[in-house]
C-alpha positions as CSV (number, residue, x, y, z in Angstrom):
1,X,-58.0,28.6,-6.0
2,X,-55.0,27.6,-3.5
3,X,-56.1,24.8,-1.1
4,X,-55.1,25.5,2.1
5,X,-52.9,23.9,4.4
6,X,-54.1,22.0,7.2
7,X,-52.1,22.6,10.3
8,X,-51.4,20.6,13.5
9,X,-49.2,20.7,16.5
10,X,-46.2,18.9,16.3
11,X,-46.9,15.5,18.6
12,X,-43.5,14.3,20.3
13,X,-44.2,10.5,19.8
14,X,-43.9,10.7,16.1
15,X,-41.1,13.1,16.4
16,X,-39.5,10.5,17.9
17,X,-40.4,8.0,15.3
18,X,-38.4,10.6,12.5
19,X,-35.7,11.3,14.8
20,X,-33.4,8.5,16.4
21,X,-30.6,10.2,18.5
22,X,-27.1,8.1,18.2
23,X,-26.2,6.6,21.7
24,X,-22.9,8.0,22.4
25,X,-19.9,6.2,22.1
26,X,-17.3,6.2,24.8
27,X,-14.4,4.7,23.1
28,X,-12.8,7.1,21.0
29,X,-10.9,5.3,19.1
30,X,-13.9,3.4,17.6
31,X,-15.8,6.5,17.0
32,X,-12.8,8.0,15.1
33,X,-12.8,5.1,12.9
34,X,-16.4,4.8,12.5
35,X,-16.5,8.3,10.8
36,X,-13.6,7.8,8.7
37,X,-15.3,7.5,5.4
38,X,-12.6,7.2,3.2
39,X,-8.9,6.9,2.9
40,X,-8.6,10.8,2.9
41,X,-10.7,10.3,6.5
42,X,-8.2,8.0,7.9
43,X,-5.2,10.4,6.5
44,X,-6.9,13.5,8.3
45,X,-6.7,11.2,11.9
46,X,-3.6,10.3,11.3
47,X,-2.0,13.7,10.7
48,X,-3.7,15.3,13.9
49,X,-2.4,12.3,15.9
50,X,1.1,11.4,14.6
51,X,4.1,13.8,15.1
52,X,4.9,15.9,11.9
53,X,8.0,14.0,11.2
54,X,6.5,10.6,11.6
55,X,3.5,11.3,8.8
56,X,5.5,13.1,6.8
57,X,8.3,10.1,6.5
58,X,5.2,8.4,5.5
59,X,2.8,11.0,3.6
60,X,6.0,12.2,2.1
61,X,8.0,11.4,-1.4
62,X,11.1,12.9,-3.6
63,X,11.8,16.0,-4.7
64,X,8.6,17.9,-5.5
65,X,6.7,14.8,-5.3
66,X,5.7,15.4,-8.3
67,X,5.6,11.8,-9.2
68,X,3.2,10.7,-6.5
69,X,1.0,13.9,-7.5
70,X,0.9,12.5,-10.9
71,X,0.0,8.6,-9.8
72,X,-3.1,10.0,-7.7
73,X,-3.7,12.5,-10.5
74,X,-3.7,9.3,-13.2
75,X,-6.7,6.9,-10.9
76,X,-8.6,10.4,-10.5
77,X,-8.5,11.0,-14.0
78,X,-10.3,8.0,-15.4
79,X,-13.9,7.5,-16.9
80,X,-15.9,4.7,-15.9
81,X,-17.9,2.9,-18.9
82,X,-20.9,0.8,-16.8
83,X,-23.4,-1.6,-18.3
84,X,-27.1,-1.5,-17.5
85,X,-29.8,-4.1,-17.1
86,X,-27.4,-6.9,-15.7
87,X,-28.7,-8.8,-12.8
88,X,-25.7,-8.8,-10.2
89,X,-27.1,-9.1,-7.1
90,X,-23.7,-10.5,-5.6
91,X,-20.1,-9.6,-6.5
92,X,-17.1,-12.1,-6.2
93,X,-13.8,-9.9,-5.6
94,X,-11.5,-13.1,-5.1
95,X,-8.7,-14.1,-7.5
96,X,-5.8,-16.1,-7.6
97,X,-2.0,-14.3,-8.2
98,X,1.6,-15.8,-8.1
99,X,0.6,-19.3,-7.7
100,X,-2.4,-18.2,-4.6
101,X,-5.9,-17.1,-3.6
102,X,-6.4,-14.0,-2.2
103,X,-10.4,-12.6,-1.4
104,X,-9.6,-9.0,-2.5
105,X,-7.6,-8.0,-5.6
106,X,-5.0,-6.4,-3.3
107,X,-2.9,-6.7,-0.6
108,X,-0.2,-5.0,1.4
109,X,2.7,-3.6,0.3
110,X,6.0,-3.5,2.0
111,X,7.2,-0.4,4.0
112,X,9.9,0.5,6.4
113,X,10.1,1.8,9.8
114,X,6.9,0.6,9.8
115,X,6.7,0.6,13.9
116,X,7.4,4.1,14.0
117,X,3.8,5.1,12.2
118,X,2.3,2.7,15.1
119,X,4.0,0.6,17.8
120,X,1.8,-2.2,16.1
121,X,3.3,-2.2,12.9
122,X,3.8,-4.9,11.0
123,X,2.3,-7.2,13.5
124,X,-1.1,-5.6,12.7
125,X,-0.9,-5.3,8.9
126,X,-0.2,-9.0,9.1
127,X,-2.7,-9.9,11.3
128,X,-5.2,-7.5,9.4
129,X,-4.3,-9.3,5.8
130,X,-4.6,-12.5,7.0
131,X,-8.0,-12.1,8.9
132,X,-9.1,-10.0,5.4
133,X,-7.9,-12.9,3.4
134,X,-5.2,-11.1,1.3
135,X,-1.3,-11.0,1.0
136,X,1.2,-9.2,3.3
137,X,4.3,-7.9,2.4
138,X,7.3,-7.7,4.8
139,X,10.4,-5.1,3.8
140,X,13.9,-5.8,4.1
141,X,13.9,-3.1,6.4
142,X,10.4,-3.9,8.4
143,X,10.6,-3.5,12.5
144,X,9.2,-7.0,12.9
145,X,11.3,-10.0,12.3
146,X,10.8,-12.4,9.4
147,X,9.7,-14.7,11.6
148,X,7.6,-12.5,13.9
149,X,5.5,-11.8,10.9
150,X,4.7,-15.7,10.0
151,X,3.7,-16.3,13.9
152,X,1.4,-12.8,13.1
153,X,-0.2,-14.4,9.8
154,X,0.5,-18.1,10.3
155,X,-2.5,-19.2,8.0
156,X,-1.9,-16.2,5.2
157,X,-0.1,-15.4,2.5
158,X,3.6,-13.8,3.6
159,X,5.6,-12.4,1.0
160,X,9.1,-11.0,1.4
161,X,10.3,-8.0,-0.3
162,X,14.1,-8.0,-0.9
163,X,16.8,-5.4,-1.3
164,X,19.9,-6.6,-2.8
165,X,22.5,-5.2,-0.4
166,X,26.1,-4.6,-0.7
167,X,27.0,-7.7,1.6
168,X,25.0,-10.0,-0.9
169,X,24.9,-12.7,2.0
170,X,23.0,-10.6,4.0
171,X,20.5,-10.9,1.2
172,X,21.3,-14.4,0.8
173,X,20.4,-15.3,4.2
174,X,17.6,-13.4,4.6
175,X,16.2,-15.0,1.4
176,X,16.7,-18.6,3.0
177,X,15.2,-16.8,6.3
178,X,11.9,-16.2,4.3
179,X,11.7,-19.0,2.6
180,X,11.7,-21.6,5.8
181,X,9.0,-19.3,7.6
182,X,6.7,-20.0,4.4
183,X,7.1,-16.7,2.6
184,X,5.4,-18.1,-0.5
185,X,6.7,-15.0,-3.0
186,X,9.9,-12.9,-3.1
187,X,10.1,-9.2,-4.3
188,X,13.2,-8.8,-6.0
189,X,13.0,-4.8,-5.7
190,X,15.7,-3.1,-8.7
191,X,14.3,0.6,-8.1
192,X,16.4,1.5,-5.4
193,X,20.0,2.0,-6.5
194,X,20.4,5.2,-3.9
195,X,18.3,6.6,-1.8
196,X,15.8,9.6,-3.4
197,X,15.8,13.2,-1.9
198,X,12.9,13.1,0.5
199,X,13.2,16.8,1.6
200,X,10.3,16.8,4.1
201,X,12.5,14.4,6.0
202,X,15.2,16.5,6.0
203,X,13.6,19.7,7.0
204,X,12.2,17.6,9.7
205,X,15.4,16.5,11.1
206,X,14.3,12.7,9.8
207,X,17.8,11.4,9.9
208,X,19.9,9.0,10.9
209,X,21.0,9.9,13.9
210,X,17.9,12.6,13.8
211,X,18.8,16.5,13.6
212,X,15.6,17.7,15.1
213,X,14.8,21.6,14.9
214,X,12.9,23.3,17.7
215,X,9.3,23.4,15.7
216,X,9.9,19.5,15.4
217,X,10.2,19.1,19.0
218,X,7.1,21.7,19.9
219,X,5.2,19.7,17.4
220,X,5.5,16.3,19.5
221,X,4.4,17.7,22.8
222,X,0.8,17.7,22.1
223,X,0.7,13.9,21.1
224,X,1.7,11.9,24.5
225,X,-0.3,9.2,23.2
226,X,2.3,8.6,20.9
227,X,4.9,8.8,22.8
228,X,4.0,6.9,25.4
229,X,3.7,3.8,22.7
230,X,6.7,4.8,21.4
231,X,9.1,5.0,24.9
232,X,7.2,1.9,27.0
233,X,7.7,-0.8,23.7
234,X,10.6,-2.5,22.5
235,X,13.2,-0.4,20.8
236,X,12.4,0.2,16.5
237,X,15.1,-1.9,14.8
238,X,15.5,-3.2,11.2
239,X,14.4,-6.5,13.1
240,X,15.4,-8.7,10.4
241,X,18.5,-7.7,10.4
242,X,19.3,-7.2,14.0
243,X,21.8,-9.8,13.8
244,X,24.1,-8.6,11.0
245,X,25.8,-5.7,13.1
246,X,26.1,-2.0,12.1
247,X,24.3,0.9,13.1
248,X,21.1,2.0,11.8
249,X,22.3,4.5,9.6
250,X,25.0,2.1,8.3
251,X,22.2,-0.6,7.8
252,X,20.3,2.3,5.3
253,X,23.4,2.8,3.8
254,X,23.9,-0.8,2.5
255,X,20.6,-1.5,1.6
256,X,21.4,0.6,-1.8
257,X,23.6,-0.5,-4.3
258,X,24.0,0.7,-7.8
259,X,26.0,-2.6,-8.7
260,X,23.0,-4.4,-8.6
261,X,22.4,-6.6,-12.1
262,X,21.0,-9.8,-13.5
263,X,23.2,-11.8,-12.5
264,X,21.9,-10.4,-8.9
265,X,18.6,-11.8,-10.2
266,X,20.1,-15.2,-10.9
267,X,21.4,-15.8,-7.7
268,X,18.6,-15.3,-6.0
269,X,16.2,-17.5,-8.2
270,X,18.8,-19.8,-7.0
271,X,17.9,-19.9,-3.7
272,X,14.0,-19.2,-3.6
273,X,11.9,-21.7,-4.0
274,X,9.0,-20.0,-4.6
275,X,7.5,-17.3,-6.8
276,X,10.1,-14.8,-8.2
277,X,8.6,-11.3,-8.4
278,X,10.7,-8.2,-10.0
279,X,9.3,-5.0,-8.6
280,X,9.7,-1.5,-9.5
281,X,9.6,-2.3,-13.1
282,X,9.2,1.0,-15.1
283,X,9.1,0.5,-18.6
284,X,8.1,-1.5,-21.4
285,X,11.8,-2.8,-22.8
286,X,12.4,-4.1,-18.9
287,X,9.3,-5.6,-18.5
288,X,10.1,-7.5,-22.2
289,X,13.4,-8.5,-21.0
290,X,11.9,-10.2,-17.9
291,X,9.6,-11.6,-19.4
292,X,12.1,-13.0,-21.4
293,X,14.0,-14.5,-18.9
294,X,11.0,-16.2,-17.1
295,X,10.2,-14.6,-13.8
296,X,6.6,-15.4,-12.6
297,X,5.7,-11.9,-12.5
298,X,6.6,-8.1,-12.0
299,X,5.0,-5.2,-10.2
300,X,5.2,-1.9,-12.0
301,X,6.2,0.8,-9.1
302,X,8.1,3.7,-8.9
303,X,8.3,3.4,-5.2
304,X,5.6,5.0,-4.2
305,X,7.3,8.6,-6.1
306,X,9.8,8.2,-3.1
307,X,13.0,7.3,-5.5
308,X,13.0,9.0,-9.1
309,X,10.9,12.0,-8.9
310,X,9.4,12.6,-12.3
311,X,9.2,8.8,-12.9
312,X,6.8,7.3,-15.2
313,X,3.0,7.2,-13.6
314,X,2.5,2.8,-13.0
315,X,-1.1,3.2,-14.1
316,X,-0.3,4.8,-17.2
317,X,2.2,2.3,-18.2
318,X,-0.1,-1.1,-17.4
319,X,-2.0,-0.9,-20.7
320,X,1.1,-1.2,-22.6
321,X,2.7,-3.2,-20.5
322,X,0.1,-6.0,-20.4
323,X,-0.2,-5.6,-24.3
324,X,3.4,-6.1,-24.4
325,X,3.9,-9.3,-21.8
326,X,0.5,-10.1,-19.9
327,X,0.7,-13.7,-22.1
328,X,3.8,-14.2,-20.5
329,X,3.5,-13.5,-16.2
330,X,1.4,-11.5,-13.8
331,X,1.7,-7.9,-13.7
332,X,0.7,-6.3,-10.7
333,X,0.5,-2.5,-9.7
334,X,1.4,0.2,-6.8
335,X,1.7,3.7,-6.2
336,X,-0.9,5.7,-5.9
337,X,-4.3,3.9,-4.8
338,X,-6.5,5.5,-2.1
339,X,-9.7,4.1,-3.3
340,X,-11.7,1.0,-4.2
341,X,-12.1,2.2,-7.4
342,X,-8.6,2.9,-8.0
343,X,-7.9,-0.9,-8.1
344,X,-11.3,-1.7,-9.7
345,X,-9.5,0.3,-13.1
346,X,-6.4,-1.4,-12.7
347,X,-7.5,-4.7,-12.9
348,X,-9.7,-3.6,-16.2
349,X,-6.8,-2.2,-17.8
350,X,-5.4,-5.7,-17.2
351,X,-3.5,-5.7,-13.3
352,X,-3.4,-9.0,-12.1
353,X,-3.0,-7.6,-8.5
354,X,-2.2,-4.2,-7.2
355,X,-0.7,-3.1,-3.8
356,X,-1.8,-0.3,-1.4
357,X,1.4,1.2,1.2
358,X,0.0,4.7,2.1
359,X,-3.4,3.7,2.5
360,X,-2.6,0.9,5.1
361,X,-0.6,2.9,7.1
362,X,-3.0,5.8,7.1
363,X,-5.1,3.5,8.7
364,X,-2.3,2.4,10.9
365,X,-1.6,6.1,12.1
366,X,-5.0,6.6,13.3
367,X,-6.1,3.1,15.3
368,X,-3.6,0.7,14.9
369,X,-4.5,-2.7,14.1
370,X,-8.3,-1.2,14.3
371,X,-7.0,1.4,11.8
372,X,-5.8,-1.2,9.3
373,X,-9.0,-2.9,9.5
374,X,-11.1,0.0,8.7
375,X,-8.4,1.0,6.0
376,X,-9.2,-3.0,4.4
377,X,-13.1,-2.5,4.8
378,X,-13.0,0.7,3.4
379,X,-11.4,-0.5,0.2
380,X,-13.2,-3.6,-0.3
381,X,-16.3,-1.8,0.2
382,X,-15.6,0.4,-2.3
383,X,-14.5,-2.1,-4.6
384,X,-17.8,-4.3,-4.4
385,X,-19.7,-1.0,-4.8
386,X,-18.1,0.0,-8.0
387,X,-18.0,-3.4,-9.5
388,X,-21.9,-3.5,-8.9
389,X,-22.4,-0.2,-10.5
390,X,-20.5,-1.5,-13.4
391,X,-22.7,-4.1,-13.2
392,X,-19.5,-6.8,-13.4
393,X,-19.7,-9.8,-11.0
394,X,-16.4,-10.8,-11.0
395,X,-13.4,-9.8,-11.4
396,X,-12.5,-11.5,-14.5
397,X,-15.5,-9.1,-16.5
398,X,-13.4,-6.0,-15.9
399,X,-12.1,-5.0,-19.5
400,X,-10.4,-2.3,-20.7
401,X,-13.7,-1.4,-22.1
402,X,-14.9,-0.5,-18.7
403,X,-12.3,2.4,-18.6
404,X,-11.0,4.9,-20.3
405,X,-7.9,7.0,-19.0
406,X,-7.8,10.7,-19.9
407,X,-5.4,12.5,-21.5
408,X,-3.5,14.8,-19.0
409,X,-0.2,14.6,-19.7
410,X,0.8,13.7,-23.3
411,X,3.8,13.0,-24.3
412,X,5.6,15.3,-27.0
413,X,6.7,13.6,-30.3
414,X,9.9,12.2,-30.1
C-alpha cells in the first residue's frame, strides 16, 4: 500500500531560510572577476573587453599555431594517479628555485608590449607576484623600465629576461641595468633568432607602424574603456630601452639576431652576477651541452608556439630532459599552462619551476592589477586542490608516479 504524502503550504520564513538572495554588487569590475572561475573565465572577459588586435597579439601564436594547440593539448592529456587514506589536512606549495623561495611553484613569465593588453602592465604583474610571493619576469622589450619594475616589487624576486641584440652593448648595459636594481636571475633567451609568422597580427594590421583595415577600426569603437586608458597614460615604449635611439620598429628589428652563439653566452656570464638561466631550450643534446658548461638552470619553451611553429611540446620533452640533466641544474617549464593542475604535473614529472604568460595577462585584459590577482588565486587554488586530492602535502611528494602522459602524438620510427 502507497503511504501518502502529507501536504502543507509553503511558509515564507523557512523559504527564506533555503533561499539567500546575493546582495548586488555595484562594482563591475569586481563582480566580473568574482565569476571568473577559471583561466578560460578570465580569457572570455578579456576578449569582449580588449580590441581584436590587442588579444589576438596576445591569444595569438605562429603559423597555424599548431604548436601552442599541441602544448595545451599535452597538460589536457594527462592521467592523474592519487593515493587514498593519507591524512593531508594542509598543503605546503612553497619551494626554493635559482638560488630563492618562492610560495607557489610558479611565477610570471616575461612578455612584451605588455602595456598595450592593460595600461597597468608590468607594474601590476610585479606588484601582483610580489604580494603572491612568487617571481616576476621583466622582457627586454617590457613597457616599464628596469627600474620601474624594482620600485613595483621592491621586496620580490625580479628576474630579467634578455635578448641578445645586434648592438651587443645594448644587451650589455641592460644586463648591468638589472643587475644594480637587484634582478636576482637572468634569462638568456636563444629561441628567437627572427621573428615567427604571427598571421593574426598581420591580418589585423599589428604592425610596426600599424596597417589597420576598416573591421579593425569598427572593432575598437565599442571598447572606450580601453581607449580612454590607452590615450590619457604615458606613451607604450620599449621602456628599457628608451634611451638607445631608433624607432620602434627598428628596436624589434634588432632584438633578433641569428649570430647569436656561445660565446654570446660567455659574455654575459661575465657580467651577471647572479643566476644564469638559458631559456627556450628545446631538446635533449642542448640541454646536455648546457648542462655541460655549468649554467644554474634552463627553461624548456618554445615561446609560447609564437617562434617555430611545429616545435617540440615543453611538457613532452621534461621527462627526458630531467632524466638526462636534472642531477646537474633546475629545469623549469612554459608554454601552455592554464590551470593549477597543469603545473601540479610538471613538477611530478620533475619541473623545478614552471612559468605562466597567457594566463597572467588574461587576467590583466579583464581587471588589471585585480585581474592578475584573481588570475594568481585562481592557479594557486587549483594547485592546493589537486595536490590534496593526490593526497601529497608538499611539493617535493609529486613523482612521476603521480602522472602519466598519454600517448597522442607518437613519433614514427626513425
Amino acid at each position: 500500500m502507497t503511504a501518502l504524502v502529507q501536504r502543507q503550504m509553503p511558509r515564507p520564513a523557512e523559504l527564506l531560510e533555503l533561499v539567500k538572495f546575493r546582495k548586488p554588487r555595484l562594482d563591475g569590475r569586481a563582480r566580473r572577476l568574482d565569476e571568473a572561475l577559471t583561466i578560460h573565465d578570465l580569457r572570455a572577459i578579456a576578449k569582449r573587453r580588449t580590441p581584436r588586435a590587442v588579444f589576438d597579439y596576445t591569444d595569438g601564436a605562429a603559423e597555424g599555431e599548431l604548436s601552442l594547440a599541441r602544448a595545451r593539448q599535452a597538460f589536457e592529456d594527462v592521467e592523474f594517479h592519487p593515493s587514498v587514506l593519507r591524512s593531508v589536512p594542509e598543503v605546503d606549495t612553497g619551494t626554493t628555485v635559482f638560488g630563492g623561495p618562492s610560495a607557489l611553484p610558479f611565477g610570471i613569465a616575461p612578455t612584451g608590449f605588455t602595456r598595450l593588453m592593460h595600461t597597468a602592465g608590468e607594474t601590476a604583474g610585479a606588484g601582483a607576484a610580489g604580494a603572491a610571493g612568487i617571481p616576476f619576469t621583466l622582457s627586454t622589450l617590457g613597457t616599464t623600465s628596469i627600474e620601474a619594475v624594482g620600485a613595483a616589487n621592491p621586496e620580490g624576486r625580479n628576474w630579467f629576461q634578455l635578448y641578445v641584440m645586434r648592438d651587443r652593448e645594448i644587451s650589455y648595459d641592460l644586463t648591468r641595468r638589472a643587475a644594480a636594481a637587484g634582478f636576482d636571475t637572468l634569462f638568456f633567451t636563444v629561441d628567437t633568432p627572427v621573428a615567427g609568422a604571427r598571421l593574426r597580427d598581420t591580418r589585423n594590421g599589428f604592425s610596426i607602424p600599424p596597417r589597420l583595415t576598416p573591421s579593425t577600426v569598427l572593432n575598437t569603437l565599442p571598447r572606450p574603456w580601453w581607449w580612454w586608458d590607452f590615450l590619457t597614460t604615458p606613451t607604450l615604449e620599449f621602456a628599457s630601452l628608451t634611451s638607445t635611439g631608433g624607432t620602434v620598429g627598428e628596436l624589434l628589428d634588432s632584438a633578433m639576431d641569428p649570430s647569436i652563439s656561445y660565446e654570446d653566452l660567455e659574455v654575459i656570464r661575465g657580467l651577471w652576477p647572479g643566476r644564469l638561466v638559458v631559456k627556450g631550450v628545446q631538446t635533449v643534446e642542448d640541454a646536455k651541452n648546457l648542462a655541460d658548461l655549468g649554467v644554474d638552470g634552463i627553461v624548456l619553451s618554445n615561446h609560447g608556439g609564437r617562434q617555430l611553429d611545429r616545435a617540440p611540446v615543453p611538457f613532452h620533452l621534461l621527462p627526458k630532459v630531467v632524466k638526462e640533466v636534472g642531477g646537474d641544474l633546475e629545469v623549469a617549464i612554459d608554454t601552455g599552462i592554464m590551470h593549477g593542475a597543469d603545473i601540479v604535473a610538471a613538477v611530478a614529472l620533475g619541473a623545478r619551476f614552471t612559468l605562466v604568460g597567457r594566463a597572467y595577462l588574461y587576467g590583466l585584459m579583464a581587471g588589471g592589477r585585480e585581474g592578475v590577482d584573481r588570475a594568481v588565486r585562481l592557479l594557486s587554488t587549483q594547485i592546493v586542490r589537486t595536490m590534496k586530492l593526490l593526497q601529497v602535502s608538499c611539493l617535493d611528494e609529486l613523482t612521476p608516479r603521480h602522472v602519466t602522459q598519454l600517448a597522442r602524438l607518437t613519433p614514427m620510427p626513425r
